[in-house]
PAZAPA-4460 file (N, C-alpha, C; in steps of 0.05 Angstrom, whole numbers, plus 32768, in hexadecimal, padded with zeros to 4 digits):
% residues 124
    n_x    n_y    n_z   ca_x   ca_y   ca_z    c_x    c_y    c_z   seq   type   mol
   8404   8156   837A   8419   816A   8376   842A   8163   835E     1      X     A
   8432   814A   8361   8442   814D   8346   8432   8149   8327     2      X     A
   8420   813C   832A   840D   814D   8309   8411   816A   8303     3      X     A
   8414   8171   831E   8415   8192   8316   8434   8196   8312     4      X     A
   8445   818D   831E   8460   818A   8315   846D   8185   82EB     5      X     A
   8458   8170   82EC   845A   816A   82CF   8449   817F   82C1     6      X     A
   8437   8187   82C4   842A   819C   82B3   843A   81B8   82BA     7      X     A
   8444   81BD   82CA   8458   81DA   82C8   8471   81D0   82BA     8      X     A
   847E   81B5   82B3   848C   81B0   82A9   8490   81AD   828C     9      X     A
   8470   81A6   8282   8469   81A4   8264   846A   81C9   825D    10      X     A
   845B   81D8   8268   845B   81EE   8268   8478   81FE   8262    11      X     A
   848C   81F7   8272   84AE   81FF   8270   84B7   81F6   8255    12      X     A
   84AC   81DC   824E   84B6   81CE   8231   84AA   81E2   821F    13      X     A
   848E   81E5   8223   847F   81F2   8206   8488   820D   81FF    14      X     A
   8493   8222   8225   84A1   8239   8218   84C1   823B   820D    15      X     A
   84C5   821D   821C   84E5   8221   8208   84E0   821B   81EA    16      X     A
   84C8   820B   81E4   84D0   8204   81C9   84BB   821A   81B5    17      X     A
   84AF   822C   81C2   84A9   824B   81B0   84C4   825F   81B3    18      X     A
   84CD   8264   81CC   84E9   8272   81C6   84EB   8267   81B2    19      X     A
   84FE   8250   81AB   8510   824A   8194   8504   8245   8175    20      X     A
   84E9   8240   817A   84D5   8245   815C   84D0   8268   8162    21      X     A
   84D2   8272   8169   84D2   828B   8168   84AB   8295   8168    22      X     A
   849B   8284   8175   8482   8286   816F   847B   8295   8188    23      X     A
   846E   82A7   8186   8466   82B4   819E   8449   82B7   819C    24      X     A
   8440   82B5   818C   8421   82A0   8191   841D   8298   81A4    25      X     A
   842D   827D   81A8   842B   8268   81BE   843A   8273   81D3    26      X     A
   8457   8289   81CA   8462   8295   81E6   8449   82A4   81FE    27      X     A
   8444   82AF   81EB   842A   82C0   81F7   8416   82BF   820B    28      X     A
   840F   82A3   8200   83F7   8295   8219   840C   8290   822C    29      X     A
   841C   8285   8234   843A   827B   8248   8442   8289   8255    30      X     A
   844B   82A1   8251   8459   82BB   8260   8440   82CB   8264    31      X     A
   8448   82D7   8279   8436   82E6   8283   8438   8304   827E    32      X     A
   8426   8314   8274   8425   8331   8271   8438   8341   8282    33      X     A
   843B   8336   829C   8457   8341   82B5   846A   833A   82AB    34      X     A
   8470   8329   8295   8485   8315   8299   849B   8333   82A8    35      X     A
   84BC   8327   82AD   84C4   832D   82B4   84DC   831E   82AD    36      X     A
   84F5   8328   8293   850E   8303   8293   8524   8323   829E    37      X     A
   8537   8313   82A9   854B   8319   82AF   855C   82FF   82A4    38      X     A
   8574   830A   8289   858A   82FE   8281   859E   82FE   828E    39      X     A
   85B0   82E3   827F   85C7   82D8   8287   85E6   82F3   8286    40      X     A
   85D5   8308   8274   85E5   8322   827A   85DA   8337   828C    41      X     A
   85C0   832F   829D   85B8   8342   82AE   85A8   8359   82A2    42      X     A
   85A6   8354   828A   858E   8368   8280   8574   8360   828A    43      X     A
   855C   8371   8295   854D   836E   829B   853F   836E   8280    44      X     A
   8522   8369   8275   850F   836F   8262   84F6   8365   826B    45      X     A
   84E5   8373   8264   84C7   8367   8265   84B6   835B   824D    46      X     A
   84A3   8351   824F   8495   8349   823C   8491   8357   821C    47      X     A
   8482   8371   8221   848D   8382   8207   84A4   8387   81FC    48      X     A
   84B6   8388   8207   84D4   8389   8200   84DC   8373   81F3    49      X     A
   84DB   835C   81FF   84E2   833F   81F1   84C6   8335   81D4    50      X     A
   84B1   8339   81D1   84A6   8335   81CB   84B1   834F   81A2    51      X     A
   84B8   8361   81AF   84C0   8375   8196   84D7   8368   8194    52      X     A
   84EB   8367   81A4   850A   835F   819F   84FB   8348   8184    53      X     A
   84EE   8336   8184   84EA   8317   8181   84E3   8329   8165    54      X     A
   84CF   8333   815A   84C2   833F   8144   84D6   834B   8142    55      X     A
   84EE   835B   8142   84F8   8370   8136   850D   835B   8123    56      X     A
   8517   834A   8137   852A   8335   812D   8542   833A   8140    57      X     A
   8547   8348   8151   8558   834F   815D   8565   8335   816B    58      X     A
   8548   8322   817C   854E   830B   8198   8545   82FA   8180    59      X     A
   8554   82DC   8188   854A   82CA   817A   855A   82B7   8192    60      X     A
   8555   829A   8199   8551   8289   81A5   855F   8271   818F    61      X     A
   8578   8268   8192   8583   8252   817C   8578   8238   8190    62      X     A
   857F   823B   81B2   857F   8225   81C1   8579   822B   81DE    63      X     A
   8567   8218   81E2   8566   8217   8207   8563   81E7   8204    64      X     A
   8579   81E3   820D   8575   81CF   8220   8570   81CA   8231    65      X     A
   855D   81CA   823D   855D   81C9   8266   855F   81B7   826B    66      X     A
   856C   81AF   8289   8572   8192   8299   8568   819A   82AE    67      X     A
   8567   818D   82C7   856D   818D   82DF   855D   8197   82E6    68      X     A
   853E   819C   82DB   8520   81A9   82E1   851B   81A4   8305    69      X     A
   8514   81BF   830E   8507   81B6   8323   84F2   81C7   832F    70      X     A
   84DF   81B9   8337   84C8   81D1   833B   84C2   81D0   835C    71      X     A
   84B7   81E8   8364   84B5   81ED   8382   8493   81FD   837E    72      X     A
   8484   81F1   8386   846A   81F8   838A   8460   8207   83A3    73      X     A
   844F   821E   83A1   8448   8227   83B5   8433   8237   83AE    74      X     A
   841F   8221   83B4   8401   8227   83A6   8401   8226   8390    75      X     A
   83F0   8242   838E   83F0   824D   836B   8406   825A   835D    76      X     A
   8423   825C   8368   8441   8265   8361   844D   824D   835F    77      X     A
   8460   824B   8352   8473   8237   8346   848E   8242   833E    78      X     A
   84A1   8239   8352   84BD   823E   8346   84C6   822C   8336    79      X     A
   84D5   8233   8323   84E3   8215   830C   84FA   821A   8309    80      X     A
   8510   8211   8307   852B   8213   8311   8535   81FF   82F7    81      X     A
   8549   8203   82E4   854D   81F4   82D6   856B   8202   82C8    82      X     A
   8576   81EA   82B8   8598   81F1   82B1   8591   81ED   829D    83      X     A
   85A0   8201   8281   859C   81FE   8262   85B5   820F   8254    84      X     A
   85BC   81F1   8247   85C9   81FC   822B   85BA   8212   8214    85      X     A
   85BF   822B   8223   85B9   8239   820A   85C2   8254   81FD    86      X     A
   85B5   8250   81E5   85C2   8265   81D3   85AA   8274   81C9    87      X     A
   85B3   828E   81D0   859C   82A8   81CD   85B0   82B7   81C5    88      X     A
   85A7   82C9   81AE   85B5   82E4   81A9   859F   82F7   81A7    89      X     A
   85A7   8311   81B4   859B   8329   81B9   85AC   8344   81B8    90      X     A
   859D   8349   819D   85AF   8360   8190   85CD   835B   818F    91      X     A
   85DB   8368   8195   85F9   835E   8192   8602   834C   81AC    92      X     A
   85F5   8346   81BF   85EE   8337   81D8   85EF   8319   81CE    93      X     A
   8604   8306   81D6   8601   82E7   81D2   85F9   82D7   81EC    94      X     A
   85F0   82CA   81F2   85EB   82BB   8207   85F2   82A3   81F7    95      X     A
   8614   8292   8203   860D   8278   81F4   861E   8262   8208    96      X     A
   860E   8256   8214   8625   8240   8223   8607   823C   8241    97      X     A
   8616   8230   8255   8606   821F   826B   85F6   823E   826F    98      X     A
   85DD   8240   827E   85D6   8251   828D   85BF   8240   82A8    99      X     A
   85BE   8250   82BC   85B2   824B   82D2   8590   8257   82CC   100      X     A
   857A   8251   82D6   855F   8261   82D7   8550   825A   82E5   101      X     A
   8545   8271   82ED   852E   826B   82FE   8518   827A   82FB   102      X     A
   84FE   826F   82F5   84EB   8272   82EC   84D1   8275   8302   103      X     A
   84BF   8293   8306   84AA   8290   8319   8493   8291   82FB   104      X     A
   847C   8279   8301   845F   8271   82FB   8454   827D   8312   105      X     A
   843C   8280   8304   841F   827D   8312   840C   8273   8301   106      X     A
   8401   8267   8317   83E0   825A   8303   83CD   8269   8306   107      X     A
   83C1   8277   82F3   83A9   828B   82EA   83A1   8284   82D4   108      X     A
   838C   828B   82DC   837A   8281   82B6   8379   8262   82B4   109      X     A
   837A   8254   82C6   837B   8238   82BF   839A   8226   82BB   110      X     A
   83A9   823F   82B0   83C1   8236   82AB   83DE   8236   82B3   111      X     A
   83F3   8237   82B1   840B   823D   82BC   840D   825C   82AA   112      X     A
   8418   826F   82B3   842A   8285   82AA   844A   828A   82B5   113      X     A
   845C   8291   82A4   8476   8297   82AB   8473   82B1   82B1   114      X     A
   8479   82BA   82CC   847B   82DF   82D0   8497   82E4   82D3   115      X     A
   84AD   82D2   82DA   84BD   82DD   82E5   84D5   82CB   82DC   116      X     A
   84F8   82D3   82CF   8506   82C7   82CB   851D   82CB   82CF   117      X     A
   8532   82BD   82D7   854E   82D2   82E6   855D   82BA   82D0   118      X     A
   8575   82C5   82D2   8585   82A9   82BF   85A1   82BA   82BE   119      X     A
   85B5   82A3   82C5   85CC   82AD   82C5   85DA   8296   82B8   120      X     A
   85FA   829E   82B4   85FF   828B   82A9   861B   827C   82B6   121      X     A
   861D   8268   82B3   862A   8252   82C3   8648   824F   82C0   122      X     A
   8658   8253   82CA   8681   824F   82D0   8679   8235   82C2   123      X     A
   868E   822B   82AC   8698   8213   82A3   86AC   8211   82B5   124      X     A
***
């Protein structure tokens, strides 16, 4: 179990660190065609949406820190629960300070996929 803990965890690292290189190459294989993020302002978006936002220039990704990773396995689903300093702007939209997230995987294709993301953001 926890190999698989660490490999959904390398997985969390490689999509934070395409957010913020802005590569969706590598986003691509990671998130899943469903994806599904719900922001720290409650905007819902899906995969095409974020994926144009990213090309238009609109979303760009300065920072995600995460701490406090934690994964909850159940089977082939994976919750990941993690706290991050970050800074996202979207369109006139800033996301910048602590936020909360929680992340649903599944393993298909061999691999982890992100379908699902809620994120709010945290009272100082």
């Amino acid at each position: 179990m926890a190999g698989h803990d660490d490999e959904l965890i390398e997985v969390h690292h490689e999509r934070i660190a395409a957010l913020v290189a802005g590569d969706l190459d590598a986003l691509d294989a990671i998130v899943g065609d469903d994806l599904v993020f719900v922001n720290a302002n409650g905007r819902s978006m899906r995969k095409p949406e974020i994926f144009a936002a990213f090309k238009a220039g609109t979303m760009s990704v300065q920072q995600i820190d995460s701490s406090d990773i934690e994964v909850r396995r159940y089977g082939d689903t994976a919750i990941l629960a993690y706290r991050a300093l970050t800074t996202v702007q979207d369109g006139d939209n800033l996301i910048d300070g602590l936020t909360q997230n929680t992340c649903v995987f599944v393993h298909r294709d061999g691999r982890w996929q992100m379908v699902s993301q809620h994120q709010c953001s945290v009272a100082a």
